[in-house]
N, C-alpha and C positions, 0 to 999 in steps of 0.2 A: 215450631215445636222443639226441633233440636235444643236450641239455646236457653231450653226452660230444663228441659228432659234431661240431659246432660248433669248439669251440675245437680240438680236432685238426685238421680242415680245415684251420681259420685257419692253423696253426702250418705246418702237410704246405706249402702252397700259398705261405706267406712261405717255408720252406726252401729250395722250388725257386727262387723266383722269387730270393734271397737268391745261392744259389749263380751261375743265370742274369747275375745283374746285377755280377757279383764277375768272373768272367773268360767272357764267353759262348763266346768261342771255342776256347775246353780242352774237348777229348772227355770224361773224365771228369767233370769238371761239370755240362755239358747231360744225359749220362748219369742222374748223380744224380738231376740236376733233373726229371726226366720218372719216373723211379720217384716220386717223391716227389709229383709230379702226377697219377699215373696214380691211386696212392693214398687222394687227394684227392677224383677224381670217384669214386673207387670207394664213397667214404664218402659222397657225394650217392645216389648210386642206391642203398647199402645203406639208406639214410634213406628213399626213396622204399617202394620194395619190398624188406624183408627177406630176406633169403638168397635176391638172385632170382638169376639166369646170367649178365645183368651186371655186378652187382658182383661173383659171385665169380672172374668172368675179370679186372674190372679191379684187383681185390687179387691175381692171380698176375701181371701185370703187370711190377710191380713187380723179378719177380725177374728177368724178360729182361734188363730195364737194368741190374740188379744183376751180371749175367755181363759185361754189355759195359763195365760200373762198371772192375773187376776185371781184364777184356783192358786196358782207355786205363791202368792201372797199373804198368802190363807196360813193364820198361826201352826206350827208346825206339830203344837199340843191336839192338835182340834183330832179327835177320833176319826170324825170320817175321814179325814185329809185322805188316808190312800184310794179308799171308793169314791173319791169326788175326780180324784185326779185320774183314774180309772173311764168313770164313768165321763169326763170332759174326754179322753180321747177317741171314744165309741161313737162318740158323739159329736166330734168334730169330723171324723169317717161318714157320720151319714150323712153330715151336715151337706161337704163337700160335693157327696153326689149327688144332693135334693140343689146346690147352685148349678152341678154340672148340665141337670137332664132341664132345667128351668128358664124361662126366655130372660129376656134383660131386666124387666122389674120386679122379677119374681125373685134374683138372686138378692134382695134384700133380705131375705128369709135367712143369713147368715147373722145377721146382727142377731138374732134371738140369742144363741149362747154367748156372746158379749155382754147381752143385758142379763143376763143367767151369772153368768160371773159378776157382774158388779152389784146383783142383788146378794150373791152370798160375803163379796168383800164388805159392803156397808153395813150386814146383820153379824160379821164378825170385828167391826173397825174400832171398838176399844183393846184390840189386842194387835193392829195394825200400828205398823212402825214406818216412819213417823204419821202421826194421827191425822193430818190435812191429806194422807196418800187417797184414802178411799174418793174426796171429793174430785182431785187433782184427775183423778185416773176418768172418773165419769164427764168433767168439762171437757175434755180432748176425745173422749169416746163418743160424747155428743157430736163435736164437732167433724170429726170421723166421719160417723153416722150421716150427717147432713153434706158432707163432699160425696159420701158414695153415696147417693140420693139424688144429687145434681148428674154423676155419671153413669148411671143406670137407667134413671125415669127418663120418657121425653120432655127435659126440662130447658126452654132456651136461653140460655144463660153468655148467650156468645161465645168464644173459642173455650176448651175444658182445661187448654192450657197449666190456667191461676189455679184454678180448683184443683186440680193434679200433684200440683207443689201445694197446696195448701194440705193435703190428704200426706202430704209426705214432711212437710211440720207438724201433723199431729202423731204420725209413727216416730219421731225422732224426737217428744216430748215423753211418747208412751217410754221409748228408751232411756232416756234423761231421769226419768221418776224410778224407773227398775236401778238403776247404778244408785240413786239415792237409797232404796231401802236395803239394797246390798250393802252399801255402805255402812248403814248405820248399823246392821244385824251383826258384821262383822269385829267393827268400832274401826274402820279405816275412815282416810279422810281422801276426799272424791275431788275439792274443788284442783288441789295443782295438778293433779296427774290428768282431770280431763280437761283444764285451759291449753296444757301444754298437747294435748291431743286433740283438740278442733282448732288451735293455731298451726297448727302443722297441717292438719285435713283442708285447710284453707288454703293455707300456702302449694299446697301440692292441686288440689280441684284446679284454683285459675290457670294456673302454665298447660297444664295436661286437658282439661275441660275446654279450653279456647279451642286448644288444638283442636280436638275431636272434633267440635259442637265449627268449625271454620273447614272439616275436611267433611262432613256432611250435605254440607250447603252446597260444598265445590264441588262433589260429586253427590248429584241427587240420586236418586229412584236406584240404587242401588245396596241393595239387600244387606250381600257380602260386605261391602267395606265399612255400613253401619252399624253391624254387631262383630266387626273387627274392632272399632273404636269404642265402642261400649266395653268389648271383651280389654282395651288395652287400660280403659279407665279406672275396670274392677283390679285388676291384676297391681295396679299402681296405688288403690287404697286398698285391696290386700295386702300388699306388703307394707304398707304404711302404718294400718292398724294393729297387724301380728308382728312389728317389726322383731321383736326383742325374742319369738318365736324364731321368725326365720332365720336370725343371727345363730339363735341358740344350732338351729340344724345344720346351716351351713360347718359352724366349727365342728361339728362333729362329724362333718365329712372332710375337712377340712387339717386338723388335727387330730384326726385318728390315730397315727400312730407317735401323738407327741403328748401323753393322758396327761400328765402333768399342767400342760399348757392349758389343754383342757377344761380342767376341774378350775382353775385359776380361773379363767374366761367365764365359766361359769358361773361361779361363783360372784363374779362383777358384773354381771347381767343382771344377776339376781340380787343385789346390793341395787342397782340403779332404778330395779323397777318398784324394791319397798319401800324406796326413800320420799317419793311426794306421794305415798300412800299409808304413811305411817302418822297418826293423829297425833298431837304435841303430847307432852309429857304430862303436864298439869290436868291432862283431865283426867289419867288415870284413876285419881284419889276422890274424883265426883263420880265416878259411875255408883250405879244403885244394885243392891244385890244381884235383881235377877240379870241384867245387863253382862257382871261380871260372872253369873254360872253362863250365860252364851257364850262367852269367852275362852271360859275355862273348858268348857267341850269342845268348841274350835279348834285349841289349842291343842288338845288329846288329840283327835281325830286327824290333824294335819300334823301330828308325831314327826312324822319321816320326808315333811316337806317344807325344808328351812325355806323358801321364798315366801312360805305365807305364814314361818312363824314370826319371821323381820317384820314382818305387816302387823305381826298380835301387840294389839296394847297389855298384855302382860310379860312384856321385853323391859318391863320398866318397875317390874317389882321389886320391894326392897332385897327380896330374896335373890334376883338377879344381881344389882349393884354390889349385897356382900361377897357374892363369889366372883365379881371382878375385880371389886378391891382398887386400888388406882389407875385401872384400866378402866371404870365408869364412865368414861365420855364417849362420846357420840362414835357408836362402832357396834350397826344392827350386828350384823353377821358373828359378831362376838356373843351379843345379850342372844340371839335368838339361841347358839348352842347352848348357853347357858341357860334360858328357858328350859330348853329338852330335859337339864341336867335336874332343873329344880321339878319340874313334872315327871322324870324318873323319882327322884328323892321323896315325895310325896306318894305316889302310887306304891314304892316300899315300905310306907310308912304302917299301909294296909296290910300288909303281911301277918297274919297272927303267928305266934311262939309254934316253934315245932316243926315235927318234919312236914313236907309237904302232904295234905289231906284232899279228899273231895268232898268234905262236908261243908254245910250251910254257913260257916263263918270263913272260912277261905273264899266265896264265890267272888266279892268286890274284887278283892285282892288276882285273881284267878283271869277274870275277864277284861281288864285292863292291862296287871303285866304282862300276861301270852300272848294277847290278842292288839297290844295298841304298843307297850314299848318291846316285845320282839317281833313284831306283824304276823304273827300267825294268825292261818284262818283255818280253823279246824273243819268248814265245810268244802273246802277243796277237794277236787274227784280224787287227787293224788296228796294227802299234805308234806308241807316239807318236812321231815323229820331228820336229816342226815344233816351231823354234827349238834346238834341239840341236847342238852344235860336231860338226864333221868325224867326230871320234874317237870320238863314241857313237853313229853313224849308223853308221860302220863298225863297230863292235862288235857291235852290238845285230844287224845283219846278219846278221854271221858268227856271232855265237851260236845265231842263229833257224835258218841253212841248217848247219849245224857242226855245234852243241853241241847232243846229249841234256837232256831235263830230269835223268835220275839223275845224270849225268856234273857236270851246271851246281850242282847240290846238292851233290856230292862235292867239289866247288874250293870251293864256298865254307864247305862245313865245315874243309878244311886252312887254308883263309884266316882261319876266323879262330879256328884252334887256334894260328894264327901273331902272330894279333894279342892273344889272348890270352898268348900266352908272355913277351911283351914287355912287357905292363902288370904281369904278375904279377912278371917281374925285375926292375920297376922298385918295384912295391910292395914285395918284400924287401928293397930296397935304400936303401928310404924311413928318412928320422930318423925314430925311435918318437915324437920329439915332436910330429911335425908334427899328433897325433890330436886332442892336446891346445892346441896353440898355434893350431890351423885354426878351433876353433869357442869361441875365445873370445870372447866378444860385447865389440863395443867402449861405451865410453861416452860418450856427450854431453856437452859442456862446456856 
């Protein structure tokens, strides 16, 4: 068992941690991430005690997250989205304790909201991105489904070993499929950043994985130094898969009292991680409307976090290139401030004549510059208000005692369906050369 257990963990546990460190804050990814984890201890406790109650609760696991996987896929237009996704956690809650209080073949009663989510992912999958996701997600969920079938029924199938690792290639395909539609929602490109992260996840499992899965053997039947080695495996694809995380912490303990050096460091962190996540330049000019309004509210909404404006294909507009001028070559950390600068310039464009108002034609204007290029949030128990000109004290106000949260979301979705109309008539209306003449590298005399 060890020699199977072993490097599956390792792999289950870089997955998660893989996806976690890629965007933590996308519901479907944490999703993943925690099937894939749940997984992982399931395969420690199936190690300790064989087909005990714990592991086989923590391999149906698995499928709870799998359902809520499935809802965060679900177009983000769809009205119910928030009652479904609601309604999946209540319901992963009961699910849980109808497998906890239930014998061994009864815990198949988990798979019902997996098959609950992928009935509502394939009734919504002409709005699914990319459109093979719904089929993809149900062949691996089938195959799921029939591993935890084999390890629940009394089915004699000789050791659970295969089947075990086989349940643990269809969680790290359910993964594989989530970073593809991340990817594509975002307009990043998935394939170099995760070759160069399962070739490293490789290279790190064999040397660390032997060991363990050789200091096992050599000491059996004991408890303690099996979930030492377990615990040294995770710690080793933790740091592997958050690498660029735990650097970022380290300097900051590290450099604390040298900012400078700091900001510097970080700033090249954050260059190295948008670089094989950033899609070629040429496609810019093919995306189709609504692709680049996702974009353009991306790009809003991550305002104030240059590592993922480096990653926005609209780092590549002509509007970017004018305002770098012969500085156009390849230099994210340059175009993404310039980004900020051209999505400032745009958001003031909305400004009507006059002094500042709170009537119904300032609101675009109103809900994007207070609230996205100076981050104010007027529902804060305390808001900031010290140091602020006239005009964002007054806003911020009358947003707080006025404006609904739904309503404040609703302006700044039109604001910046607004702001995106106007970059993309200008993108059509760009010389087709500018794609070529923007990144030609100059040379040194």
């Amino acid at each position: 068992m060890p020699a199977i257990a072993v490097p599956a963990f390792a792999l289950a546990w870089w997955g998660a941690c893989y996806l976690i460190g890629r965007d933590p804050c996308r519901a479907r990814s944490a999703r993943a991430a925690a099937a894939l984890a749940a997984y992982a201890i399931g395969l420690v406790a199936w190690t300790i005690a064989p087909a005990s109650a714990p592991a086989q609760i923590l391999f149906c696991v698995p499928a709870l997250f799998w359902a809520g996987t499935a809802v965060a896929l679900l177009p983000r237009t769809l009205p119910e989205r928030r009652q479904i996704d609601v309604g999946w956690l209540v319901l992963s809650v009961v699910f849980l304790a109808v497998v906890i209080a239930l014998p061994s073949a009864g815990r198949l009663v988990a798979l019902a909201p997996l098959l609950g989510g992928l009935v509502l992912l394939w009734r919504f999958r002409d709005q699914v991105q990319p459109p093979v996701l719904p089929l993809a997600l149900t062949v691996v969920a089938v195959l799921y489904a029939v591993a935890l079938a084999v390890v629940l029924l009394p089915v004699d199938v000789g050791g659970p070993d295969l089947v075990l690792a086989a349940m643990g290639v269809d969680l790290l395909m359910l993964g594989f499929l989530v970073a593809v539609a991340d990817a594509l929602e975002v307009g990043e490109r998935l394939r170099p950043h995760l070759i160069r992260a399962v070739l490293a996840a490789v290279a790190v499992t064999v040397p660390i994985g032997a060991a363990a899965v050789l200091t096992i053997v050599a000491v059996p039947d004991r408890r303690d130094v099996l979930l030492l080695q377990f615990g040294v495996v995770a710690t080793a694809m933790t740091g592997l898969a958050l690498a660029g995380r735990v650097r970022r912490i380290l300097d900051t303990v590290a450099f604390r009292s040298d900012e400078r050096l700091h900001q510097d460091r970080a700033a090249l962190l954050l260059l190295a991680d948008a670089l094989p996540r950033h899609r070629q330049r040429h496609r810019l000019i093919t995306t189709d409307r609504d692709d680049f309004l996702r974009f353009t509210r991306q790009a809003l909404d991550n305002y104030d976090n240059l590592g993922r404006l480096m990653r926005s294909p609209l780092t590549d507009l002509p509007a970017v290139d004018r305002r770098l001028g012969a500085l156009a070559a390849e230099q994210p950390l340059a175009r993404a401030l310039e980004l900020r600068a051209v999505l400032a310039e745009s958001v003031d464009r909305l400004r009507p004549a006059g002094k500042f108002d709170t009537s119904d034609e300032w609101r675009h204007y109103s809900a994007l510059y207070f609230c996205v290029i100076l981050g104010l949030d007027p529902y804060e128990r305390r808001p900031r208000t010290e140091g602020l000109e006239r005009d964002a004290r007054l806003a911020v106000d009358w947003m707080r005692r006025n404006v609904s949260r739904p309503t404040l979301r609703r302006w700044q979705s039109e604001a910046a369906a607004i702001v995106s109309r106007r970059l993309w008539d200008e993108l059509m209306g760009a010389d087709p050369r500018w794609l070529t003449r923007a990144r030609t590298p100059t040379r040194s005399t």
